[in-house]
C-alpha distance (Angstrom), angle and dihedral (degrees) to the residues before:
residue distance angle dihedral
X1 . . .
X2 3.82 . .
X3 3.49 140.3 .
X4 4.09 120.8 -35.1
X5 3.76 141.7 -159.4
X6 3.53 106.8 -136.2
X7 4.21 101.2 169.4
X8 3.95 127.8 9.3
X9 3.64 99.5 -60.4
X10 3.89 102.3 -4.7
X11 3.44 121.3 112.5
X12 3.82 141.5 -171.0
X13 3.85 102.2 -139.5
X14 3.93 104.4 156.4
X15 3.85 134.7 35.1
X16 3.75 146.6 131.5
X17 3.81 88.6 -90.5
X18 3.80 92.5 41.6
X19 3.90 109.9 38.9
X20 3.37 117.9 -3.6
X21 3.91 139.0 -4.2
X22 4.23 91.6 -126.5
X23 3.95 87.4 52.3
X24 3.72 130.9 115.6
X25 3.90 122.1 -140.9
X26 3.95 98.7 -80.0
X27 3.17 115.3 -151.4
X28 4.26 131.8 -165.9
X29 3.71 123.9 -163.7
X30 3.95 119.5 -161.3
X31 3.77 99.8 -152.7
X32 4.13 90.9 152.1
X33 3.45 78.1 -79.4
X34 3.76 124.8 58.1
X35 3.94 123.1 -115.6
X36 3.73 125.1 -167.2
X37 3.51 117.5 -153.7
X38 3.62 111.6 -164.0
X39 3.99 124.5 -12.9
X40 3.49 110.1 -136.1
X41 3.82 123.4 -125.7
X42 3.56 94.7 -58.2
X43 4.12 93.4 -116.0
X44 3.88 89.4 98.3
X45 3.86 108.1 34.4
X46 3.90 97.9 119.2
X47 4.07 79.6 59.6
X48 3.73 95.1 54.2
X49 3.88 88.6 47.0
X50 3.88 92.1 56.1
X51 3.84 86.7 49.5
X52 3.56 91.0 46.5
X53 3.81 87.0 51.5
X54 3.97 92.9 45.0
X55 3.18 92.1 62.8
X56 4.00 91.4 51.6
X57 3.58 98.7 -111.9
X58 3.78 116.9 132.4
X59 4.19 104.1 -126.0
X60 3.91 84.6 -148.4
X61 3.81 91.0 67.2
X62 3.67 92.6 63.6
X63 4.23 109.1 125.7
X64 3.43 100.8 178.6
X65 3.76 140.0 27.8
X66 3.93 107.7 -169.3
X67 4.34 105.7 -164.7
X68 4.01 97.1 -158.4
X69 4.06 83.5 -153.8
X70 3.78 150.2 -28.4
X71 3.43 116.0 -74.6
X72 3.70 121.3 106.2
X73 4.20 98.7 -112.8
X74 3.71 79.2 66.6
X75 3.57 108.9 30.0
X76 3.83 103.5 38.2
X77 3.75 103.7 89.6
X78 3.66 98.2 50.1
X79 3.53 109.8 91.3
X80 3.80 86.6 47.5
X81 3.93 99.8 50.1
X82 3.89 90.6 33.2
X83 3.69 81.7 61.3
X84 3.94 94.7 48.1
X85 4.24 85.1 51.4
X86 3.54 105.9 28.8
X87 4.20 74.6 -134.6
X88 3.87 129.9 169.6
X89 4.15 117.4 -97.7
X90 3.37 110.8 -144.2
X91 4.30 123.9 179.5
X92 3.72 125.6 145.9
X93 4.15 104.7 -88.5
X94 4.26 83.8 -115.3
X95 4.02 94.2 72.1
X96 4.25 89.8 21.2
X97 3.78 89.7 84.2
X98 3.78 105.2 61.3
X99 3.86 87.8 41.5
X100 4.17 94.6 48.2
X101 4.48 86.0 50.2
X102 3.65 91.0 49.8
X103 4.22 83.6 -125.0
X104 3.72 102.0 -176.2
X105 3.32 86.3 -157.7
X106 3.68 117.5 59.0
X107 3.92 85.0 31.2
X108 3.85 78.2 62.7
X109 4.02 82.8 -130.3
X110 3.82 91.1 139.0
X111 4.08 91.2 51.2
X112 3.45 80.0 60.6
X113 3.37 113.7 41.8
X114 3.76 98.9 -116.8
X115 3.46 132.4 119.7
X116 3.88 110.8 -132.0
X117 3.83 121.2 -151.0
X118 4.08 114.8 -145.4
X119 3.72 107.8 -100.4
X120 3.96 121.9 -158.7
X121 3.90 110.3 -125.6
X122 3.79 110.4 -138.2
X123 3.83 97.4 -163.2
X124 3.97 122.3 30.3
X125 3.48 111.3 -179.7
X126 4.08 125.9 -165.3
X127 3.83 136.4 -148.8
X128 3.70 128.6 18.9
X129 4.02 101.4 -42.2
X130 3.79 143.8 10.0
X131 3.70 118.6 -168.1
X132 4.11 116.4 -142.8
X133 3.88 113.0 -161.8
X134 3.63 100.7 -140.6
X135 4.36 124.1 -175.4
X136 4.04 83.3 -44.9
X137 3.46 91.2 -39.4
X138 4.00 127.9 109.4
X139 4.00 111.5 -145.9
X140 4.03 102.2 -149.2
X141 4.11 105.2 -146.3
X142 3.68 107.2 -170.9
X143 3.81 129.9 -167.2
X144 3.59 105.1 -110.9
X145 4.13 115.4 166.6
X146 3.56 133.1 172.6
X147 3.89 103.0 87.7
X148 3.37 82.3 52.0
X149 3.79 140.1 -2.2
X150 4.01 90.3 -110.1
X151 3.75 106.3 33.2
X152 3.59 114.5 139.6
X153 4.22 129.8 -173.5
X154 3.55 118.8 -152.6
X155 3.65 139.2 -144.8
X156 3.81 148.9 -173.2
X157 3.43 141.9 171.1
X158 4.09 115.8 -123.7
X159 4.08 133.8 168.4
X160 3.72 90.0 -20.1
X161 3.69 104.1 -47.6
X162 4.02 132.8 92.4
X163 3.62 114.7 -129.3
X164 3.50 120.4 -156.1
X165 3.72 121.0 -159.5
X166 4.37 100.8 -168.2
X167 3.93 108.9 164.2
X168 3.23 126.9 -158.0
X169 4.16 93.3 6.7
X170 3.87 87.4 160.6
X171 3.59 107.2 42.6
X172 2.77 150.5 169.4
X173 3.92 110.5 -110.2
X174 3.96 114.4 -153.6
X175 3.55 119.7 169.1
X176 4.20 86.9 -148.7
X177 3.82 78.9 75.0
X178 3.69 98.8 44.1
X179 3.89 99.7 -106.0
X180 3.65 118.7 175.4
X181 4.31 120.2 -172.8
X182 3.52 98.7 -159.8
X183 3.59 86.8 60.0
X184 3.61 96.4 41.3
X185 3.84 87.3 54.5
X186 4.12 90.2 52.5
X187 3.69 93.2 49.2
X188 3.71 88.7 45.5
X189 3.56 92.7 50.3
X190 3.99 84.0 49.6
X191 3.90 89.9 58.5
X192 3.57 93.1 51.6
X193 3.72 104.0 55.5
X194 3.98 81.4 55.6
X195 3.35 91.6 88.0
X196 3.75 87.2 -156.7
X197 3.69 116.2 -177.9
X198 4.03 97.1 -143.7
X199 4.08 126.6 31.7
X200 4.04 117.9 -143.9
X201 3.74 94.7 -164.3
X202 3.83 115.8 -170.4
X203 3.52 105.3 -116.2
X204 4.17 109.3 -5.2
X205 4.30 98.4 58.4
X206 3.15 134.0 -115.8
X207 4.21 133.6 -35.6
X208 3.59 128.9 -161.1
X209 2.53 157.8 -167.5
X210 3.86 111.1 50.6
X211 3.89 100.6 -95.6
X212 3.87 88.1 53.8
X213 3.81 94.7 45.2
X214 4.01 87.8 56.0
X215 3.92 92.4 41.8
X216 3.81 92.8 59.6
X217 3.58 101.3 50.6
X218 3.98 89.9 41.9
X219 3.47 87.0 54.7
X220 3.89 92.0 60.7
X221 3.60 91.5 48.7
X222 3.60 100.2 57.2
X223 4.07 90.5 38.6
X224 3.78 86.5 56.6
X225 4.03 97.8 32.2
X226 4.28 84.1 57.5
X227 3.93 91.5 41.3
């Protein structure tokens, strides 16, 4: 497998199928200016540059790198790539901490077996939403705890559809890492009223159209509402 477009300028370019086993779904938006979305954990990185490159995009031309939250499958790679880019971090300030003292265990880098270097976040954003104006576009980050304290989804609207970008709908829920279900089911309940037309999930790929987007998150919340 390698990297895929999955909307107009959106592209899978990093997974555990793809990359690495420890990696998230990474995903690269080509808004005239490239966005990361998630980094992977930072064992695979040359690999997401070559798919990066593959497609014919030049890895230096990425802007922005947004880290949806802390734990290393997410986090890993962004040192590295912000290094390749010079780009932007952004994370909301509630999962920025662990990540900026390298704490190998919030970042979940010991579950793992990695060791996790701190990483300086450029952008920290507070409350429920921060708007990035992107090549004519506007990036929608949205507070969304309950896998962590700090998790955020992100959206955008692009060549008629909404795209959703919601890691780590399903899980899991440790209390180590300062999970919280009645949260989770807010935020989840925040996705859905989206209406978005195509799901970037965080590790199981992408749903769409809209019916299927709202049918996998309401199947987490009645798994976890009968647990």
């Amino acid at each position: 497998m390698g990297p895929k477009e999955i909307h107009k300028g959106i592209y899978l370019v990093g997974s555990s199928d793809i990359t690495d086993p420890k990696d998230c779904c990474v995903y690269l938006l080509d808004l005239g200016e490239l966005v990361l979305i998630d980094a992977g954990a930072g064992t695979s990185t040359s690999l997401i540059v070559h798919n990066i490159e593959k497609l014919g995009f030049d890895v230096s031309r990425l802007s922005t790198i947004i880290l949806t939250h802390c734990h290393i499958d997410h986090v890993g790679g962004g040192g590295a790539l912000q290094e390749r880019s010079r780009a932007k971090i952004v994370m909301h300030e509630l999962d920025a901490l662990p990540v900026e003292q390298g704490d190998q265990r919030l970042t979940a880098a010991q579950w793992y077996g990695v060791r996790f270097k701190p990483l300086p976040v450029d952008l920290k954003f507070s409350g429920s939403k921060e708007v990035l104006s992107i090549g004519g576009h506007d990036v929608v980050l949205l507070h969304t705890p309950g896998h962590t304290p700090g998790s955020i989804s992100v959206y955008l609207d692009k060549d008629g559809k909404r795209v959703l970008f919601g890691q780590d709908i399903h899980g899991p829920f440790l209390a180590d890492f300062g999970a919280n279900m009645t949260h989770w089911q807010t935020s989840m309940e925040q996705l859905i009223a989206l209406n978005a037309d195509i799901l970037c999930e965080g590790h199981f790929g992408i749903y769409q159209p809209s019916k299927k987007v709202a049918a996998y998150i309401e199947r987490y919340l009645e798994e976890y509402a009968e647990g």
